[in-house]
C-alpha positions in Angstrom: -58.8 114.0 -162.6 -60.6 116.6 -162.2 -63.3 115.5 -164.7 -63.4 112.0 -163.4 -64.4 113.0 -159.8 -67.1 115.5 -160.8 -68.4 112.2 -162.7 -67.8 110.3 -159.7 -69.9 112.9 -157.5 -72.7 113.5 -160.3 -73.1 109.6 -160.1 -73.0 109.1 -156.1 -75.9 112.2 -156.3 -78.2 110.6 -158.5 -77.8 107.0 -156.8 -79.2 108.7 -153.7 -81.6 111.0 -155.4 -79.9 114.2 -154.0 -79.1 115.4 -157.3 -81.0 116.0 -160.8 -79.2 113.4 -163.3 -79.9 113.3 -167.1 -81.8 110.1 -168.7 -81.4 108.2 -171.6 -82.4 111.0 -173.6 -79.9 113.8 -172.2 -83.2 115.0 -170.4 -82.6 116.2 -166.3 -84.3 114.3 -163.8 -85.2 115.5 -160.4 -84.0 112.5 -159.0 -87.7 111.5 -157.6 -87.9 108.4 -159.3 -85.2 106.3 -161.0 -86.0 103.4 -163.5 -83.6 101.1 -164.7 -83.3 97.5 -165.2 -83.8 96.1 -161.3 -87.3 98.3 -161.5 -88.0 101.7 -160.1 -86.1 102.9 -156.9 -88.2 104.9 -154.3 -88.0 108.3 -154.0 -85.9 110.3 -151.9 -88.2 110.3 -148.0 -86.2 112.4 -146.5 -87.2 115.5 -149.4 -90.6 114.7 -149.1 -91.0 114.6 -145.4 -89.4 118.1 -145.6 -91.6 119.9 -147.8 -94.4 118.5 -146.1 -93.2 119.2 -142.8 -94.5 116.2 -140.9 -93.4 112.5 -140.4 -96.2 110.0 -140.8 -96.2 107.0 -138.7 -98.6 104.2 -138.6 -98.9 102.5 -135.8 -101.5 99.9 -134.2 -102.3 101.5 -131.2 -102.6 98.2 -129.3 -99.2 96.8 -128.3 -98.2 98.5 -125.0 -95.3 99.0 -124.0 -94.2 100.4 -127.4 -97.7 101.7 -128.6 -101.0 102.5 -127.2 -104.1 104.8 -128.4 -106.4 106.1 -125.8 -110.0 106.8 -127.7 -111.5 108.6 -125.3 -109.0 111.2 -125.1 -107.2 110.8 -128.8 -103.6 110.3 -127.5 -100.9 107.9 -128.3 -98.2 106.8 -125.6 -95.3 104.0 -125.5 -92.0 103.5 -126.5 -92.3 103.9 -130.3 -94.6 106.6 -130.2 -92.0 108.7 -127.8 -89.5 107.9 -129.9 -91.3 108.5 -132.9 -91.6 111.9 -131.8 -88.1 112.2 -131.3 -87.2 111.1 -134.6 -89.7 113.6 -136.6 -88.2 117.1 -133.6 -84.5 115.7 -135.1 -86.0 116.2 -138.6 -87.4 119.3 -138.3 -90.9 118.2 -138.4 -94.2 117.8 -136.7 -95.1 113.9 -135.7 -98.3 112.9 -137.2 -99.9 109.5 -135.7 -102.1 107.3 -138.7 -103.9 104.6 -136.7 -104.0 100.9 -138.4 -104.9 97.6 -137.6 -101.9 94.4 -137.4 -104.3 93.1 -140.7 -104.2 96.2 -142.8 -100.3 97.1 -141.2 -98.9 96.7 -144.5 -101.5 98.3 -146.7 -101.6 101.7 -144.5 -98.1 101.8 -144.1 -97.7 101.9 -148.3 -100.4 104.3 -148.6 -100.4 106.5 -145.7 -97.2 106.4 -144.2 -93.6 107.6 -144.3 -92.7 105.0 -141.2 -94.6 101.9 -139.2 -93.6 101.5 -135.7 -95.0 99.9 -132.2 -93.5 96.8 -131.7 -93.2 95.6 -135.5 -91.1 92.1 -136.0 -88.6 91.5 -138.0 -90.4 88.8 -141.1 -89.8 87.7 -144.6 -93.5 88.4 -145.4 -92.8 92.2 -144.3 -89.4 92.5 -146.0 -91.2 91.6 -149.5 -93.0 95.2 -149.2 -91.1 97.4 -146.4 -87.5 97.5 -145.8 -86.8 97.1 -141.7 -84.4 99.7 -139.7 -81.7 98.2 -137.9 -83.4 95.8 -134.9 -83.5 97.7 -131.5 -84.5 94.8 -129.1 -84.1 90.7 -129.3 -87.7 89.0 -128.4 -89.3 86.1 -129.0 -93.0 84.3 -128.6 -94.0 83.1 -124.9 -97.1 82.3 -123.0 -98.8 84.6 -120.3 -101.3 82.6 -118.3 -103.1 83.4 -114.8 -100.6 83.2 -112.2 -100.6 79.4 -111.1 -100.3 78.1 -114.3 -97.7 78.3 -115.2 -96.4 74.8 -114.6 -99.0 73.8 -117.2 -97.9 75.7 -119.9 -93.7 75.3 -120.3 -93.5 73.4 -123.5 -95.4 73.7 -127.1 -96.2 69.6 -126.5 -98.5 71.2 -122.9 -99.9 73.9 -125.1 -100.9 72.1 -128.1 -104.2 70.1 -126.5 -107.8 70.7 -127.6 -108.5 71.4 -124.1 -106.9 74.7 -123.9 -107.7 77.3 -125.1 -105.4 80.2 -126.6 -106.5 83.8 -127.4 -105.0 85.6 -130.1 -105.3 89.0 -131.7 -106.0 88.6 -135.6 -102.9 89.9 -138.1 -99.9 89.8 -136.3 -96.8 87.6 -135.6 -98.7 86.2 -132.8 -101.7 84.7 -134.9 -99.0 82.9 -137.0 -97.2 81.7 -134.3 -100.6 80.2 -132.6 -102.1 78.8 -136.4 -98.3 77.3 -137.2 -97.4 75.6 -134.0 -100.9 75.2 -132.2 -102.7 72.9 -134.8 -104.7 70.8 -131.7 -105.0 73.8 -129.2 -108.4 75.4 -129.0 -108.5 79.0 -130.7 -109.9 81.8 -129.6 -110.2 85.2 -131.7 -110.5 88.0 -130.1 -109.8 91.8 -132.1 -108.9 94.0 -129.5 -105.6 93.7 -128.0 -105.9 96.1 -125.8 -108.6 93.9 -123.8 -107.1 90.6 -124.7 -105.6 89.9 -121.6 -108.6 90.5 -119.7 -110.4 87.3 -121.5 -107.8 85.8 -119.2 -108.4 86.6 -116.2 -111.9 86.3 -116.4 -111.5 82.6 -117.6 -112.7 82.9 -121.2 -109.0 81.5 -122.0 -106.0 79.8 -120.3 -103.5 81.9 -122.4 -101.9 84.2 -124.6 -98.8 83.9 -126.6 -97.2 86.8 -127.4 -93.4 88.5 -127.2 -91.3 88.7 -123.7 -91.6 92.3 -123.5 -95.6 92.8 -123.7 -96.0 89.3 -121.1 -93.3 91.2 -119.0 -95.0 95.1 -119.0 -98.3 93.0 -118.5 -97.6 91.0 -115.7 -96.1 94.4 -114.0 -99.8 95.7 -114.5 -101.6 92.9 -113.5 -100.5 90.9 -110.6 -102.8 88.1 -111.4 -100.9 87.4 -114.7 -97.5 85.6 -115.1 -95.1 85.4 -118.0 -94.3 82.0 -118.3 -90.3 81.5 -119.5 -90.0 84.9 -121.1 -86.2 85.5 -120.8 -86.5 81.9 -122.8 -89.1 82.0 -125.3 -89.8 79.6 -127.9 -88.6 81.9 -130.9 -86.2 84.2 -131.5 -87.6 87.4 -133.1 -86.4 91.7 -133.5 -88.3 94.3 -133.5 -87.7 97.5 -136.2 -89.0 99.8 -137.5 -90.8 100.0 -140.9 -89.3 102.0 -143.6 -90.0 102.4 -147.4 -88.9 99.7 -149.8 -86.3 101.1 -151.5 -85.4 103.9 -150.1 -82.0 103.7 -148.8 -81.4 107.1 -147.8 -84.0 107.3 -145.4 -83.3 103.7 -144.0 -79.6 105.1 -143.5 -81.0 108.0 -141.6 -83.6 106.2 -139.7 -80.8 103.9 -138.6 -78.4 106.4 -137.7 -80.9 108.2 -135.7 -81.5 104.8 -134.0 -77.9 104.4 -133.2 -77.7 107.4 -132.0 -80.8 107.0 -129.5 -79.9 104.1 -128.1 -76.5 105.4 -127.2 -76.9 108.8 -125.8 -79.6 108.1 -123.4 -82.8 108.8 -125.5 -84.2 105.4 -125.8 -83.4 104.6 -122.2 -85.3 107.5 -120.7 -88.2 107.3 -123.3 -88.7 102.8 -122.0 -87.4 103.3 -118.2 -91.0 104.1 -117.8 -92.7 101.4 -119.3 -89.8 98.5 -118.5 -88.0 99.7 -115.5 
């Protein structure tokens, strides 16, 4: 007995890469790498963000409420970034923001990154590369328009007309939603999210689609903007948070950190600012 739970212990430590384990050979491992049949298994995050002593988190810098970066004074604020920061103080460790692009999301966060967060959805395309934490808030894809439109704009069918014209930022779940459903619209690029809703307002479009929450925080901060339907929206989407593909001990701690936000008051103080 006593043999066949030290076994059982050894085993359980290598699976999680907490514990040297021998290879084929008889030869120790350090449990960094593991290869076998279903392909290599990601090392252990949690070790590495320890020794390094900072969390990396890529992040778009664009997506307010959950992430924004200010270039003229080099800060980062929203949701994620706050509770970035909380995730890296409960690890011991100083937060480090990487700034990427919605296009190169995926790249940086594979290369650069031990974490992607700012309002990230849940998609198949993402889950090929990245495992997701658990979700932390239901959205989905709606129009914002100048207020007074709104009648105009309910249904795909209204949308979906050469004569209007729909902005969207290139990269991101919005763009796909826009290029999918939007074949006969009128579309208009435009890179910077952070100014994209100002094309509307001055006219240069007649809307936006993008997730309830932004259309809800931007409608708060300009009055002359309405969120059409957003308690409805056409899709159903989550956001998570990116993690590495693989790496199941640090997706268990990232999600028990989340559970643990979200139910002792952290993650409602950190959005009660940004969503009331």
């Amino acid at each position: 007995m006593r043999f066949g739970k030290a076994l059982l212990l050894s085993t359980m430590g290598c699976l999680l890469g907490l514990a040297g384990c021998a290879n084929a050979s008889g030869a120790a491992t350090s449990g960094v790498t593991v290869s076998g049949a279903a392909g290599p298994v990601a090392s252990n995050r949690l070790q590495e963000i320890a020794s390094r002593g900072e969390l990396r988190v890529c992040s778009t810098g664009d997506y307010r409420p959950f992430t924004y970066y200010e270039p003229a004074t080099s800060t980062w604020s929203g949701i994620d970034v706050d509770l970035a920061a909380d995730l890296a103080r409960r690890l011991g460790v100083r937060r480090v923001m990487v700034k990427t692009t919605w296009k190169s999301l995926l790249t940086d966060f594979e290369s650069k990154c031990d974490i992607a967060v700012g309002g990230v959805s849940i998609t198949l395309e993402r889950a090929k590369v990245a495992f997701f934490s658990e979700a932390y808030l239901d959205d989905g894809k709606t129009p914002i328009t100048r207020c007074g439109n709104e009648s105009r704009f309910q249904t795909v069918e209204q949308i979906n007309d050469p004569q209007v014209r729909v902005i969207v930022n290139p990269g991101g779940t919005n763009e796909q939603f826009v290029r999918a459903n939007l074949t006969k619209a009128t579309i208009v690029s435009h890179a910077d999210n952070n100014t994209i809703h100002q094309q509307i307002l001055t006219g240069k479009a007649d809307l936006m689609i993008t997730d309830s929450a932004e259309a809800l925080w931007q409608s708060k901060q300009n009055p002359q903007l309405c969120a059409v339907h957003p308690h409805q929206p056409f899709t159903f989407s989550q956001k998570a948070y990116l993690v590495p593909l693989g790496d199941v001990v640090f997706q268990h701690y990232v999600n028990q950190w989340l559970n643990l936000a979200r139910h002792d008051g952290t993650y409602a103080r950190v959005a009660k600012p940004w969503l009331g």
